[in-house]
GUTOR-146072 format. One line per 10 residues: number of its first residue (from 1); their letters; for each residue x, z, y of N, C-alpha, C. Coordinates in steps of 0.001 Angstrom, whole numbers. Atoms other than C-alpha are relative to their C-alpha. Layout:
BEGIN
NUM	A	X,Z,Y,X,Z,Y,X,Z,Y | ... .
//
This chain:
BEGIN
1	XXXXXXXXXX	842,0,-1209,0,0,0,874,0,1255 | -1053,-242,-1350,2784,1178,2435,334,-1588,69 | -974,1612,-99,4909,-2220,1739,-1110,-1291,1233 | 905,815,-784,1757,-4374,2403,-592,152,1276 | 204,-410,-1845,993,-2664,5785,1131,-473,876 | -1213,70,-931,4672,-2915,6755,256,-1960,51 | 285,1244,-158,4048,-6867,6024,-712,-384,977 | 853,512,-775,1188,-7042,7851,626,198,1724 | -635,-310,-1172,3366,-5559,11042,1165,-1070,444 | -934,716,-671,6364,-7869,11121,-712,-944,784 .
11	XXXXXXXXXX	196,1271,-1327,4597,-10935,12920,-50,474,1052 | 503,-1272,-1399,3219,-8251,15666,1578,348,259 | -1316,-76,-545,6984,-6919,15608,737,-1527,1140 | -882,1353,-486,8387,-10518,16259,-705,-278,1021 | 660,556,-1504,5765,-11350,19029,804,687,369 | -522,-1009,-1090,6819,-8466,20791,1687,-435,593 | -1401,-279,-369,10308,-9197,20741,295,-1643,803 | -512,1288,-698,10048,-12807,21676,-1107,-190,1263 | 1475,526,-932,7005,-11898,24435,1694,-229,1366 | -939,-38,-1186,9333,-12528,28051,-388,1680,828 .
21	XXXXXXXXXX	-15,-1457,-214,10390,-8989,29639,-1129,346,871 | 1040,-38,-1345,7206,-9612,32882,-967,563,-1751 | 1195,-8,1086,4623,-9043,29398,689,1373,-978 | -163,-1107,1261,6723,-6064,27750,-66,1059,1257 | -98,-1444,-703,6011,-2341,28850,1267,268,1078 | -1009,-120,-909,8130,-1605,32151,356,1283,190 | 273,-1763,-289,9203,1864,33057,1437,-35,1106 | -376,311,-357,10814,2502,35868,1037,1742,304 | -280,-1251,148,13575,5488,35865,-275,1154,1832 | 419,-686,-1032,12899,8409,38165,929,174,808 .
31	XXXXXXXXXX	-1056,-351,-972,14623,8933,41096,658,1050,423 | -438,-1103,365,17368,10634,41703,507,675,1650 | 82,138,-1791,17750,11893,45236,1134,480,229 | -730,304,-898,20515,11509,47564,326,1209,903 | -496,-1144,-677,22229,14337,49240,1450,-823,696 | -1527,375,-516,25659,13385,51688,202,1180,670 | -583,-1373,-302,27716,16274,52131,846,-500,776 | -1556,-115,-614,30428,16522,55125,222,1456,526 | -426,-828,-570,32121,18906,56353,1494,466,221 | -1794,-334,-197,35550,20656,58215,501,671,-1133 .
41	XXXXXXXXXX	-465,-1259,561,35720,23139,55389,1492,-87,-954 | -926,257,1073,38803,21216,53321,82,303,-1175 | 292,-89,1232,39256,21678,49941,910,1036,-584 | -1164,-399,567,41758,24206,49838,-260,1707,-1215 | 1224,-1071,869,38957,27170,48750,-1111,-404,-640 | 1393,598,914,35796,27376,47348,-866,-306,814 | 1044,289,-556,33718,26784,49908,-1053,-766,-68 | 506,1726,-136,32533,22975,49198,-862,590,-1402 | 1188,-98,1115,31696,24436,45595,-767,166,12 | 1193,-1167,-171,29715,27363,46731,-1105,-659,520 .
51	XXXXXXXXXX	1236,538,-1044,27779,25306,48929,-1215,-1058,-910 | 591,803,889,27131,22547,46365,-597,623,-917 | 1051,-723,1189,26130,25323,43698,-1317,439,489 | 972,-691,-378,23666,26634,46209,-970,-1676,-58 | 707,1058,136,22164,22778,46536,-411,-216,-1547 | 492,44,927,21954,22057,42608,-979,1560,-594 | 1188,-547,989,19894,25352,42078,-878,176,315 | 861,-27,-435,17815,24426,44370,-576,-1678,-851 | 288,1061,180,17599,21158,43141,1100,-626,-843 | -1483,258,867,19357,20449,39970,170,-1390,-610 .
61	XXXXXXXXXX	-454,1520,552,19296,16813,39199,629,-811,1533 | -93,496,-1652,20475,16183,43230,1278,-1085,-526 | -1244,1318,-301,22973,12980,43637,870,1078,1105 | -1129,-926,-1893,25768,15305,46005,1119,-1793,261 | -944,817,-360,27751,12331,47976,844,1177,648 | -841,-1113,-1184,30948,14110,49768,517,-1099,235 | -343,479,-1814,31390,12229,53356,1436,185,6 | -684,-671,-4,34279,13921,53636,139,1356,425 | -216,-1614,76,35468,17830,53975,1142,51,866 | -824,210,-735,38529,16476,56047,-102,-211,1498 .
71	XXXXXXXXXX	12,272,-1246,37293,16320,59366,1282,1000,394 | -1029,-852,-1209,39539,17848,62148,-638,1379,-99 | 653,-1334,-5,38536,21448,62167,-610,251,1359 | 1344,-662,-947,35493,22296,64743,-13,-1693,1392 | 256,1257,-238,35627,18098,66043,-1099,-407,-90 | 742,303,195,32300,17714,66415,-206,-1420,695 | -208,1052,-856,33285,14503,68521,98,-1070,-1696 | -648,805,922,35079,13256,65024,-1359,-339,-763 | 1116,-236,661,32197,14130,63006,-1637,-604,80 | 1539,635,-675,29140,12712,65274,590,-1922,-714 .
81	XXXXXXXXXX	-387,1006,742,31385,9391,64433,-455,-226,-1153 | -342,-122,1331,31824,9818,60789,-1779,-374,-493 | 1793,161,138,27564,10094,60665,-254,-966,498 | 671,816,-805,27021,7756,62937,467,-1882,-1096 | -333,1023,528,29273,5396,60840,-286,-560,-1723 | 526,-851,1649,28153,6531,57222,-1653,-828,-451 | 2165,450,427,24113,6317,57505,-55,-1334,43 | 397,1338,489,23673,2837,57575,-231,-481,-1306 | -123,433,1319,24908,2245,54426,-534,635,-1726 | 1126,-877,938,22351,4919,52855,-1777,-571,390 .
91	XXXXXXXXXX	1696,747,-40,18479,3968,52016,-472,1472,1109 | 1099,-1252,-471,15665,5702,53491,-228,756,-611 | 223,-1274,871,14974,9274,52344,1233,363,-205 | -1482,-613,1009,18915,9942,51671,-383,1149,1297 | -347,-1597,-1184,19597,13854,53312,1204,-18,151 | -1356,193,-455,23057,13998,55278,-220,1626,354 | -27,-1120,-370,23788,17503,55300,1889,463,756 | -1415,-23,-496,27144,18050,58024,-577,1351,514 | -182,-1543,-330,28348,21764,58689,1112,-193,819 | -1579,-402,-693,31162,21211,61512,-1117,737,1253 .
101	XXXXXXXXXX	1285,-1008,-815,29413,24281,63533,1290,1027,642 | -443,-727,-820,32062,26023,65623,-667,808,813 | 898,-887,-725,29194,28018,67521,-682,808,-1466 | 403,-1249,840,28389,29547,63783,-499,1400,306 | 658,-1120,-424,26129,32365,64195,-922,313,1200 | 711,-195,-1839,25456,32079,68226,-1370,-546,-67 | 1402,1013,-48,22237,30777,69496,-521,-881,-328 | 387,1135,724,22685,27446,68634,-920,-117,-968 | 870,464,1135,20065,25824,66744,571,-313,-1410 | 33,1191,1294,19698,24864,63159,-943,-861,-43 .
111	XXXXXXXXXX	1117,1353,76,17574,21474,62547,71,-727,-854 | -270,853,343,16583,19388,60704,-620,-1892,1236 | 527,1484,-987,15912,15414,62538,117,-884,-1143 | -146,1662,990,14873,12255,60914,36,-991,1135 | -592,1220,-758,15997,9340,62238,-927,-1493,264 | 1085,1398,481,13763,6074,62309,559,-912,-919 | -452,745,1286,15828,4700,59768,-452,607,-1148 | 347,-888,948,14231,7519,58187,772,367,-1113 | -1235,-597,524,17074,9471,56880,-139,1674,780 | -241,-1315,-991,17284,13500,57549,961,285,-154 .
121	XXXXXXXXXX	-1094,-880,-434,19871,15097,59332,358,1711,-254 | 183,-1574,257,20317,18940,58153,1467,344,963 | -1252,-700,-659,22937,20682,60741,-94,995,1730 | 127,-832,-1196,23581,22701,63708,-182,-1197,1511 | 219,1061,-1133,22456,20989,67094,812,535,851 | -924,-10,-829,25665,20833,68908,733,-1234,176 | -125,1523,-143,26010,17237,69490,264,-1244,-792 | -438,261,1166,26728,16373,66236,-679,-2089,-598 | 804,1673,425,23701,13435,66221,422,-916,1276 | -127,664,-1515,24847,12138,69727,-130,-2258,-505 .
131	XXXXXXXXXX	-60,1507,157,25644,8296,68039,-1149,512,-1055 | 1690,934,852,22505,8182,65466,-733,-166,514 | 1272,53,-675,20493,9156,68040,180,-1241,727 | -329,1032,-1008,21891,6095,70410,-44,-983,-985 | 316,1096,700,22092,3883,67565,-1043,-106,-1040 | 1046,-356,664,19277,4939,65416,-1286,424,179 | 1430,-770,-369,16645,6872,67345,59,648,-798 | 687,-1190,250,15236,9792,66721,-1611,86,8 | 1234,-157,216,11740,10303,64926,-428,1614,219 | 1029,-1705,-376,11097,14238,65133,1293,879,-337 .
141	XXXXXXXXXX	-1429,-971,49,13624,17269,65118,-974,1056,-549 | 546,-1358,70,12375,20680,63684,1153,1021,-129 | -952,-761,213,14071,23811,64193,-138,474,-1436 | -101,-1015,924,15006,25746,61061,-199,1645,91 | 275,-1639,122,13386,29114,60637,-753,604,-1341 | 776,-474,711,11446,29066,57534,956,747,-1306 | -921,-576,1035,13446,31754,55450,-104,40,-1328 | -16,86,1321,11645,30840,52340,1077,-1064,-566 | -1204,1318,192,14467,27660,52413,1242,370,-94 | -1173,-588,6,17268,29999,52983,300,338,-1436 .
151	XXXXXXXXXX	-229,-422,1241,19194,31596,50410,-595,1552,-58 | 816,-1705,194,17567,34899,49191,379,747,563 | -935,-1451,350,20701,37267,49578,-213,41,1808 | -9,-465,-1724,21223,38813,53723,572,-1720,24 | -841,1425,-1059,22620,35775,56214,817,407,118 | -1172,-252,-524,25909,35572,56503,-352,-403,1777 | -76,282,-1359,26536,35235,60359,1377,-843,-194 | -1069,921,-338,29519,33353,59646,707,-1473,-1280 | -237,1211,730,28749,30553,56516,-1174,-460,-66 | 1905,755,401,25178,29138,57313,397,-1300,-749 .
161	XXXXXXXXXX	-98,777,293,26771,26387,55968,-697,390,-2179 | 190,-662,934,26165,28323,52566,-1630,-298,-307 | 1178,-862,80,22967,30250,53603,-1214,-995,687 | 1143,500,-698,21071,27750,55632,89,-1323,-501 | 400,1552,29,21994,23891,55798,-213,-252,-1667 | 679,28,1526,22505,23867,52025,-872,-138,-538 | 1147,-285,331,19743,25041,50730,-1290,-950,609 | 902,346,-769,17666,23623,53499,-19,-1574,-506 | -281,1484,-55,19406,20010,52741,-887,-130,-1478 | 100,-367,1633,18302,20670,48541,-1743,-307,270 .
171	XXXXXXXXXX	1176,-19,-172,14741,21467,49734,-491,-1356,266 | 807,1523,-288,14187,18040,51670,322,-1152,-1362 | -587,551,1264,16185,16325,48744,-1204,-218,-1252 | 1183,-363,587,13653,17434,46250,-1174,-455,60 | 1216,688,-293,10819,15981,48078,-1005,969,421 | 1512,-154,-936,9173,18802,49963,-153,-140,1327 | 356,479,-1599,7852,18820,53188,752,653,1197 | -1318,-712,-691,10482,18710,56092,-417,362,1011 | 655,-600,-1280,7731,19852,58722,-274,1535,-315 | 521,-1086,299,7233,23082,56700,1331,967,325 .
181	XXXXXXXXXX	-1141,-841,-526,11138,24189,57608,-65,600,1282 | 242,-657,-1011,9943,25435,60974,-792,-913,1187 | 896,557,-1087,8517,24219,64523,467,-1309,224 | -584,1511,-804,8986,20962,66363,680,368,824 | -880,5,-1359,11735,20315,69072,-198,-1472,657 | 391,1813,-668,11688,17213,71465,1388,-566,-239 | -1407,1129,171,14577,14649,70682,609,137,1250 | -730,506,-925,15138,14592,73827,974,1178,453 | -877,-1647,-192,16280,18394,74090,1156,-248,-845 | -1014,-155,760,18734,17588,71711,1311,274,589 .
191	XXXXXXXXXX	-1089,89,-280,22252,18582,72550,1013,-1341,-118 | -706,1974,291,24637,15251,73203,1465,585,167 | -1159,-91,-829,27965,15185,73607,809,-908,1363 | -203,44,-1870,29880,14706,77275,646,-1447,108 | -771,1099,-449,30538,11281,76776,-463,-1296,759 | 372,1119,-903,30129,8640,79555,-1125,-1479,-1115 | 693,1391,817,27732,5655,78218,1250,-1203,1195 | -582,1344,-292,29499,2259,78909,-771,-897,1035 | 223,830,-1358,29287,602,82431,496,-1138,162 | -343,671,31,28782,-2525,82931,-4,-885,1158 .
201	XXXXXXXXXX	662,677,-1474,28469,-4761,86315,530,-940,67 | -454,1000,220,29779,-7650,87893,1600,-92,241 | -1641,256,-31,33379,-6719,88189,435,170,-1010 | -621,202,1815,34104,-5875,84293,-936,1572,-837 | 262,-1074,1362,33830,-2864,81968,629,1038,242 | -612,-1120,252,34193,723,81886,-343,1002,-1088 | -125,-1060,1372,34672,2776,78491,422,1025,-32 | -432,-1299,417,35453,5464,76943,1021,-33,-1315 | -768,-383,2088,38530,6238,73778,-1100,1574,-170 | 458,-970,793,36346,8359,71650,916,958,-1042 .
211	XXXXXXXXXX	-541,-566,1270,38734,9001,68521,1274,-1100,-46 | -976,464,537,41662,8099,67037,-64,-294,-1396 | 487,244,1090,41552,6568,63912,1145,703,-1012 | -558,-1064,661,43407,9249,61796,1622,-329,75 | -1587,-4,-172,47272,8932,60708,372,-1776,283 | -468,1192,-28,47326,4994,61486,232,-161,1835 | 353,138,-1013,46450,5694,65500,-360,-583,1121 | 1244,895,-607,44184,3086,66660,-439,642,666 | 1119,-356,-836,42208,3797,69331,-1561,-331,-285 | 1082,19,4,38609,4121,68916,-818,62,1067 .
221	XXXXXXXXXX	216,-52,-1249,36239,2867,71960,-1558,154,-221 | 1295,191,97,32696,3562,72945,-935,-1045,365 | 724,1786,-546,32118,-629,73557,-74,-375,-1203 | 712,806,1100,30149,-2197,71418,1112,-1767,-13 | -391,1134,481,31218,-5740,70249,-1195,-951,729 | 795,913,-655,28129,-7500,72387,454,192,1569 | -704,-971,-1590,29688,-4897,75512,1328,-805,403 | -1172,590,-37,32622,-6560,75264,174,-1805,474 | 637,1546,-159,31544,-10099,74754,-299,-451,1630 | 720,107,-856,29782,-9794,77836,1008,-383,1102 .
231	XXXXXXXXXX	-1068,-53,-811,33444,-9958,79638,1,-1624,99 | 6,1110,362,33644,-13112,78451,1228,-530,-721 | -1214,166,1006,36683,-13114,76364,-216,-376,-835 | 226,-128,1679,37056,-14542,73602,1983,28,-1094 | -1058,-564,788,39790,-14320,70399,1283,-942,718 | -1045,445,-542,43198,-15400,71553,124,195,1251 | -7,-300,-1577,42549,-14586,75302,1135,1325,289 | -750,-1607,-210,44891,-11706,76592,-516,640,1214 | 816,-1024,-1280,43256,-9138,78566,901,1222,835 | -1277,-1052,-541,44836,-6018,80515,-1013,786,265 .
241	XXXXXXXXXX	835,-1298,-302,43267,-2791,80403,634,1211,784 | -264,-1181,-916,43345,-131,82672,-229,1720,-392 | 338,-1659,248,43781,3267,81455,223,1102,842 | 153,-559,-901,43753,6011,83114,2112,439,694 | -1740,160,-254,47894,6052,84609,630,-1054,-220 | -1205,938,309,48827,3176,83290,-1010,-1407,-1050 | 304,1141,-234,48422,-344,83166,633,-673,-1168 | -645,824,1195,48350,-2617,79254,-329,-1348,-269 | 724,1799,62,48163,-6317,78822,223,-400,-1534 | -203,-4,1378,47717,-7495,75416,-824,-988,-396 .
251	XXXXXXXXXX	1022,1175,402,45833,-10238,73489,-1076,422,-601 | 1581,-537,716,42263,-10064,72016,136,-846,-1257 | 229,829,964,42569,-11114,68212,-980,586,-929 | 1230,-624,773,40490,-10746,64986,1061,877,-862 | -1117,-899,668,43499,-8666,63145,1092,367,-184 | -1134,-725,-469,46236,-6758,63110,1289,-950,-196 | -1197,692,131,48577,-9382,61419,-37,-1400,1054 | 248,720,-590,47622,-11672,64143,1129,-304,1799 | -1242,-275,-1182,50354,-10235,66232,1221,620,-711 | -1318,-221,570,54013,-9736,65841,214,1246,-498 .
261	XXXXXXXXXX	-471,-1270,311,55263,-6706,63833,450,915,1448 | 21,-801,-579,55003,-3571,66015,-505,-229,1804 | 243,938,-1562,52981,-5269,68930,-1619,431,432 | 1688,-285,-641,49973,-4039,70852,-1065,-1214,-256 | 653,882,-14,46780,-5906,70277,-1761,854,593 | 1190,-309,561,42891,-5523,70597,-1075,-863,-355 | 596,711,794,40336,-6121,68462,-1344,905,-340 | 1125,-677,139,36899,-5555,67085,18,697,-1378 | -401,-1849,1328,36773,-2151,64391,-1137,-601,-1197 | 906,806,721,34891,-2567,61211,-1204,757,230 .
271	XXXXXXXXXX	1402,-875,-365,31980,-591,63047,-457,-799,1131 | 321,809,-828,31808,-3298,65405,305,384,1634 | -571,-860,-1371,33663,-1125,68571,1354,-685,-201 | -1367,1041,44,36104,-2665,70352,1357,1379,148 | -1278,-907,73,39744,-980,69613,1205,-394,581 | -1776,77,-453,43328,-687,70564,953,-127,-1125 | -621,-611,1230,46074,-846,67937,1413,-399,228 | -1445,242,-501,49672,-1422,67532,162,-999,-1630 | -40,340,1546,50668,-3535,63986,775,518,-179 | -612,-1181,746,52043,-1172,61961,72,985,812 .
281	XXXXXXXXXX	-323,-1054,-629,52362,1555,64501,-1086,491,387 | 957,-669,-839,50478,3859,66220,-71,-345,1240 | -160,-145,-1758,49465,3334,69700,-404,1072,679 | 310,-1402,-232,47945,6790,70295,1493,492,741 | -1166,-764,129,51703,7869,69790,906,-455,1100 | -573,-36,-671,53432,5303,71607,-435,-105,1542 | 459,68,-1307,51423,5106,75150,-687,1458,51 | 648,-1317,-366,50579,9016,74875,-1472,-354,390 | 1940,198,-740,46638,8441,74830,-729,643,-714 | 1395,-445,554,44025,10921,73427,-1034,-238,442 .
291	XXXXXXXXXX	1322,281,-1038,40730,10907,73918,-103,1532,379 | 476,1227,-303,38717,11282,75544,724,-302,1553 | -287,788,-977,40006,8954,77873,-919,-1232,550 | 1030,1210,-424,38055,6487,80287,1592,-1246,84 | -505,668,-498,39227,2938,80782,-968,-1058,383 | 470,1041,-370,38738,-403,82408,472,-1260,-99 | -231,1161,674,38620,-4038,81277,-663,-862,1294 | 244,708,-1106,37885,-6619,84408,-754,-1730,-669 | 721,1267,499,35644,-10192,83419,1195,-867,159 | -1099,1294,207,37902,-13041,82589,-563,-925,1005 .
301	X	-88,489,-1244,38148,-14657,85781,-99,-1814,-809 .
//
């Protein structure tokens, strides 16, 4: 009896296997949600663990990305970058949880903000969103107060990174509701940081160096790649910028080997900001230039 049943099944087997995959059962796996961790804290303790153990037990199938843990220590200049340059390349719904919080403990806010790329921000509001908000907008901010999100044990006053964003980041992660972490704030209250927006008129361009681009020392500028354009330069042109003491003339190419070994150039960054650089060298190092520094670029006559 068995045999002759298991006869009567192979043809039914063989459809199945030769139906096309649109006609066979689909299933689609569950999602696994998106956490991006940064922070100053380095890797030299436990900190990064602790923080991450407090996210998986809030939420134990979480995706943890780590941003990096190398920022500059209490750079919230470096850091607003680093986010600003990061989120794009995350979907909607990912949580970016950054702890560079040098005001730890004080008044300062905690928040969370979603972005209209719809992405939340979990961190202290000390200027930290200054570029998502300029290149992203801002959909709604809420402060953090709801202590059922915290961690159980007292607050530290000096690792919310632990006791608050953590946890808090785990919660939205998860999929509950990121209006239930506390009140509304207005976007516009947000804390920014002190840096000039980019002026433009009819005599040329005035910027800002934001950053340095770590041990290679590129300059990093707050001109866009359309800001720039607008000069009317284009690649091969040589321009002369005006920094603040001192006066650099140099060509505009698309990359570094585009100029002679150890030779000033500028060019557009792969964030689409126009930069400074030296090939092979630093130029930070050799024209003494931190930021932030303003400069000025004049229209190609």
């Amino acid at each position: 009896m068995t045999n002759r049943r298991s006869a009567r099944l192979w043809p039914v087997l063989l459809l199945c296997c030769l139906l096309p995959p649109s006609f066979r059962a689909q299933t689609t796996p569950a999602r696994q949600p998106i956490l991006v961790f940064m922070t100053d804290f380095g890797q030299a303790d436990d900190s990064v663990a602790i923080c991450k153990g407090v996210m998986l037990s809030v939420a134990p199938n979480l995706r943890i990305v780590d941003l990096t843990h190398e920022v500059t220590p209490y750079s919230i200049a470096d850091a607003a970058r680093f986010l600003a340059g990061a989120a794009p390349y995350y979907p909607a719904g990912t949580v970016i949880v950054a702890v560079i919080d040098p005001g730890v403990g004080s008044s300062r806010k905690a928040i969370v903000a979603k972005s209209k790329r719809g992405q939340y921000f979990v961190l202290p509001d000390n200027g930290l969103l200054t570029f998502v908000q300029d290149s992203d907008g801002i959909e709604g901010v809420h402060e953090i107060t709801n202590t059922q999100w915290m961690i159980e044990s007292p607050l530290s006053s000096t690792f919310h990174g632990r006791d608050i964003f953590s946890p808090v980041g785990a919660h939205l992660a998860r999929g509950d509701n990121w209006e239930e972490v506390g009140p509304p704030l207005k976007a516009a209250d947000l804390v920014r940081l002190p840096i000039r927006p980019v002026r433009l008129d009819a005599q040329g361009l005035t910027g800002e160096v934001i950053a340095v681009d770590g041990p290679f020392g590129s300059l990093i500028t707050n001109v866009s790649r359309d800001q720039f354009s607008a000069l009317g330069y284009r690649q091969g042109d040589t321009i002369t910028i005006n920094f603040t003491g001192r006066t650099l003339t140099m060509p505009f190419v698309k990359t570094f080997s585009d100029v002679s070994l150890n030779q000033p150039l500028a060019y557009i960054d792969s964030r689409g900001r126009l930069g400074f650089a030296i090939n092979q060298g630093s130029f930070a190092k050799r024209y003494n230039i931190a930021p932030p520094m303003s400069f000025g670029i004049s229209r190609k006559s």
